[in-house]
Backbone as CSV, one residue per row, in Angstrom:
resi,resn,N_x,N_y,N_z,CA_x,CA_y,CA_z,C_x,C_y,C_z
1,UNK,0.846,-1.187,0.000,0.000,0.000,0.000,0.886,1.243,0.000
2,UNK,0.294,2.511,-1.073,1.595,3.610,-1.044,0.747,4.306,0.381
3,UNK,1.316,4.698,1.242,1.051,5.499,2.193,0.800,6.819,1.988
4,UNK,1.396,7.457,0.994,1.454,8.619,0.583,0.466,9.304,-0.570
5,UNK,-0.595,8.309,-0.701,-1.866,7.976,-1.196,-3.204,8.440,-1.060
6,UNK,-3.706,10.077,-0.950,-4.608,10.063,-0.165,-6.089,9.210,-0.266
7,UNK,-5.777,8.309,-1.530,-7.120,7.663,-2.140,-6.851,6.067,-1.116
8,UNK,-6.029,5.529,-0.702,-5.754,4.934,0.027,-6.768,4.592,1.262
9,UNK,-6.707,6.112,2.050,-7.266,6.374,3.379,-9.141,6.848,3.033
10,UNK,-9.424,6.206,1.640,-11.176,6.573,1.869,-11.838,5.729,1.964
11,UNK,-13.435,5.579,2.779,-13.836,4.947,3.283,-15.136,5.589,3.545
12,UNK,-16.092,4.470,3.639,-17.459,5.230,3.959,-17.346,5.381,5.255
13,UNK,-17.782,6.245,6.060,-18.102,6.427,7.582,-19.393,7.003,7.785
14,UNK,-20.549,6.113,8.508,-22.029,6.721,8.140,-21.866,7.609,9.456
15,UNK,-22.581,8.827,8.988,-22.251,9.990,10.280,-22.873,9.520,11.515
16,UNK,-23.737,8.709,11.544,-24.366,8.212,13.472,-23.161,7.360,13.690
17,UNK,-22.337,6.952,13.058,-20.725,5.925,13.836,-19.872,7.594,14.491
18,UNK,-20.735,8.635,14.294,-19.048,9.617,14.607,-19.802,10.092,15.770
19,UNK,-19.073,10.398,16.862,-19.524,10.327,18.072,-19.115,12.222,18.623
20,UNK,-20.368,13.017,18.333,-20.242,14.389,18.772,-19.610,14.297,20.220
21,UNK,-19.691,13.719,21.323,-19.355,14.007,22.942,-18.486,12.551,23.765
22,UNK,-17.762,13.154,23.957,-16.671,11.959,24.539,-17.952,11.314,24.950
23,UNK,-17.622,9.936,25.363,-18.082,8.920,26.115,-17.851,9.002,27.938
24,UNK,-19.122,8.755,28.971,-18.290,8.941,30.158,-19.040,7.859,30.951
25,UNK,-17.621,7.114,31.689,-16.591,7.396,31.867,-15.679,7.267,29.955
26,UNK,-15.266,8.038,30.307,-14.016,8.240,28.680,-13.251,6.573,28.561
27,UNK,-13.024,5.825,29.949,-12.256,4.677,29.220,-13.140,3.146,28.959
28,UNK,-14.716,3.719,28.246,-15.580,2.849,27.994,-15.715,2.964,26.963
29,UNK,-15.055,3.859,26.313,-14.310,4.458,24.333,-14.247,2.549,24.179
30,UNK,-14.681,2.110,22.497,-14.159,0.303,21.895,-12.733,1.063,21.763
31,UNK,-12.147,-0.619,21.671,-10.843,-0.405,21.472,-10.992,-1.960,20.307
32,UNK,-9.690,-1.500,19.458,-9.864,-2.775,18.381,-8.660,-3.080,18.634
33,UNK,-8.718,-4.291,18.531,-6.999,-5.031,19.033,-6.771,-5.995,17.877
34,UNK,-5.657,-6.094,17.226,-5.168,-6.879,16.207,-4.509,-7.560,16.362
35,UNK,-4.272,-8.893,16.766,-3.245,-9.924,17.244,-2.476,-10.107,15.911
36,UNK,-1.190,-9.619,15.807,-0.554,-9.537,14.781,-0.044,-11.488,14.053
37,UNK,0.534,-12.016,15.424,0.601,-13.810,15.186,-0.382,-14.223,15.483
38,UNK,-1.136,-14.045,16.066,-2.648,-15.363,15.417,-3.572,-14.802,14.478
39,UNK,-3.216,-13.565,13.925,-4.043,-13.050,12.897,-5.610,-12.911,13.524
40,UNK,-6.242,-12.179,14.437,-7.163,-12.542,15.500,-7.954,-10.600,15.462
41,UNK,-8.786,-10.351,15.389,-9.752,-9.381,16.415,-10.354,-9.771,17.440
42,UNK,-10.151,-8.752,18.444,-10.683,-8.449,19.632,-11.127,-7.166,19.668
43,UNK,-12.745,-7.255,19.788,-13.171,-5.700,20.364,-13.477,-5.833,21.669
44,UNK,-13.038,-4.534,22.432,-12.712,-4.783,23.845,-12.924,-3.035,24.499
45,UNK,-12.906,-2.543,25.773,-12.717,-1.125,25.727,-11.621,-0.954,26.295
46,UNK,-11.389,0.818,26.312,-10.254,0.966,26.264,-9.718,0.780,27.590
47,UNK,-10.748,0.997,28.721,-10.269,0.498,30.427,-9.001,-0.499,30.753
48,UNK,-9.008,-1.689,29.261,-8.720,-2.522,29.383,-7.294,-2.779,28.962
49,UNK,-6.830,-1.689,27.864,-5.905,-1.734,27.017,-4.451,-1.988,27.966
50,UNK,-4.248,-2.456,29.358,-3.141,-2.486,29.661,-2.745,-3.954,29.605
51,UNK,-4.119,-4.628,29.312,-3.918,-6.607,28.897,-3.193,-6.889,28.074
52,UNK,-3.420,-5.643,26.834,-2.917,-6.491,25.728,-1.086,-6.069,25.687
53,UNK,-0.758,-5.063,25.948,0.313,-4.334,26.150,1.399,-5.283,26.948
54,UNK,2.939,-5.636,26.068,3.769,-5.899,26.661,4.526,-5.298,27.759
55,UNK,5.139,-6.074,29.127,5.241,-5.331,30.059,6.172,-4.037,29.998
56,UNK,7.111,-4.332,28.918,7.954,-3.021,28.849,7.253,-1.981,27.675
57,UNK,6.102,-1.818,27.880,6.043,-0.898,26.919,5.701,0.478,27.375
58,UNK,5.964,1.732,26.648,6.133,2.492,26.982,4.731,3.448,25.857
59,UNK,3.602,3.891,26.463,2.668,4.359,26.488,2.756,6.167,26.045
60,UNK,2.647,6.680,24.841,2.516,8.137,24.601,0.996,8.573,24.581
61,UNK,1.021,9.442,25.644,-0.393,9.590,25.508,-0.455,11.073,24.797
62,UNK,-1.919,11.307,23.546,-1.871,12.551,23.081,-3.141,13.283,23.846
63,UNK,-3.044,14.517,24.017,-4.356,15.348,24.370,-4.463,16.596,23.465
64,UNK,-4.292,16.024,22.386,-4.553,17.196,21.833,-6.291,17.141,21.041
65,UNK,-6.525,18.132,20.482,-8.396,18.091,20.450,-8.543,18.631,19.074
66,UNK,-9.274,18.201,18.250,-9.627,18.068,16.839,-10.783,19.826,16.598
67,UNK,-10.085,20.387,15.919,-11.120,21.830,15.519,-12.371,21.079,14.575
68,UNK,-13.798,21.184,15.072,-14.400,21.285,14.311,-14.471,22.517,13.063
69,UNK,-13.755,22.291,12.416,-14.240,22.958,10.953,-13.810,21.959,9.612
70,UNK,-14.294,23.192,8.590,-13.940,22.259,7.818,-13.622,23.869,6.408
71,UNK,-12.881,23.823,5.492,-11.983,24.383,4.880,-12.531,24.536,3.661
72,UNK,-13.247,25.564,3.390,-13.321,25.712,1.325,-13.045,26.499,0.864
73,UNK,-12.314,25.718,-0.611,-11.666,26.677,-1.168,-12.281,26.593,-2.589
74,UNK,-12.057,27.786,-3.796,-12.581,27.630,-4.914,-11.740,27.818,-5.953
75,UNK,-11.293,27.602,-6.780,-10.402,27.822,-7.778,-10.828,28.024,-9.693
76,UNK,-10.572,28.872,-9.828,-10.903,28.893,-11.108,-9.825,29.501,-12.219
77,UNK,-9.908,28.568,-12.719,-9.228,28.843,-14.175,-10.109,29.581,-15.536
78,UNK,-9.560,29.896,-16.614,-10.609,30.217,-17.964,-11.498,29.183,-17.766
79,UNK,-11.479,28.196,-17.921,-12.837,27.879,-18.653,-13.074,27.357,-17.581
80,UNK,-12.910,27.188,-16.568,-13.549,25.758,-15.162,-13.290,26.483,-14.468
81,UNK,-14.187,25.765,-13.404,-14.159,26.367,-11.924,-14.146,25.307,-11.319
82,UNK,-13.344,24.795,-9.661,-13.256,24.001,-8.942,-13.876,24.114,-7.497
83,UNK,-14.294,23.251,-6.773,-14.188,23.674,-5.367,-14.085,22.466,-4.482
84,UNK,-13.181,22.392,-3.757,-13.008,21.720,-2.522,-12.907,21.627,-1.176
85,UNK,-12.817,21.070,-0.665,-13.364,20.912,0.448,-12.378,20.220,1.470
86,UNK,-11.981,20.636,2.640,-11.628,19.328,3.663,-11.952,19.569,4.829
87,UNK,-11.527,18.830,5.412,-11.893,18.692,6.967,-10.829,18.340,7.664
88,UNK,-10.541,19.591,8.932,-9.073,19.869,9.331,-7.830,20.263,8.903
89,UNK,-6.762,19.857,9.376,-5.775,20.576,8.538,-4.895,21.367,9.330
90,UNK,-4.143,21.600,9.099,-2.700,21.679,9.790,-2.557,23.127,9.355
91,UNK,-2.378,24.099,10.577,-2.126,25.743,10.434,-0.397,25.527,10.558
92,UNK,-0.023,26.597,8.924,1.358,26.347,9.094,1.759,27.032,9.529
93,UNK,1.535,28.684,8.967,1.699,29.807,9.448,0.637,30.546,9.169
94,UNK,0.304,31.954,9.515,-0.791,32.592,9.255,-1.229,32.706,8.155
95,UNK,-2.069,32.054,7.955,-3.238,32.003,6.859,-2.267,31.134,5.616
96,UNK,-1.981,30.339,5.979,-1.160,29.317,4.870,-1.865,27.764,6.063
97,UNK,-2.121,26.335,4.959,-3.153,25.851,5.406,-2.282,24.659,4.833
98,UNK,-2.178,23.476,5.558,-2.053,22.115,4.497,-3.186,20.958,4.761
99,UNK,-3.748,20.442,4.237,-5.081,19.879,4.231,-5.215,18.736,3.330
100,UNK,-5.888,17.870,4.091,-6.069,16.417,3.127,-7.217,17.103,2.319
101,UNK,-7.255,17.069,1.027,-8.567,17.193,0.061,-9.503,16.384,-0.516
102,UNK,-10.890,16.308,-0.826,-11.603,15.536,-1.251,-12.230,15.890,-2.923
C-alpha cells in the first residue's frame, strides 16, 4: 500500500458511527486489538488496554483536540471552476493551510 496515497485512506463512515461528545466514563471508548501472530480481532474497551500491552512498553499519551471545521476553497481557471473541500488541517503559518482534500 503507497502510504502517501490520499485515495488509500477513503472509506465510507455513516455519520451516526461519529460520536459528537466523549463517552463517560471516557475509558468505555471500543478499542480494536489486532493480534498480529494469530491473525485474530478483539473488540474490547479501552479500560482494558493495559492486557494487551507488553510489560515493557512504553505508552505516549496525546491530548490534543480536533477543531471542528472544515476548509473551502474555490479555484478557477478560464474555462472551469473548482471547489473543494476538507476537513481539518494543519495551520502552518498565518493564513497558509495544508489539508487532506476531497
Amino acid at each position: 500500500m503507497e502510504f502517501s496515497q490520499l485515495k488509500n485512506y477513503q472509506y465510507d463512515l455513516p455519520s451516526e458511527l461519529i460520536r459528537k461528545k466523549p463517552l463517560e466514563p471516557r475509558d468505555s471508548a471500543r478499542l480494536f486489538v489486532y493480534d498480529t501472530k494469530a491473525d485474530t480481532v478483539t473488540l474490547d474497551t479501552f479500560r482494558n488496554l493495559a492486557e494487551y500491552l507488553p510489560e515493557e512498553s512504553l505508552l505516549v499519551l496525546n491530548n490534543s483536540r480536533v477543531l471542528p471545521a472544515r476548509l473551502s476553497t474555490a479555484i478557477s481557471r478560464k474555462n472551469s471552476s473548482v471547489t473543494k473541500s476538507s476537513i481539518g488541517g494543519k495551520l502552518l503559518e498565518c493564513m497558509s493551510w495544508r489539508a487532506a482534500c476531497d
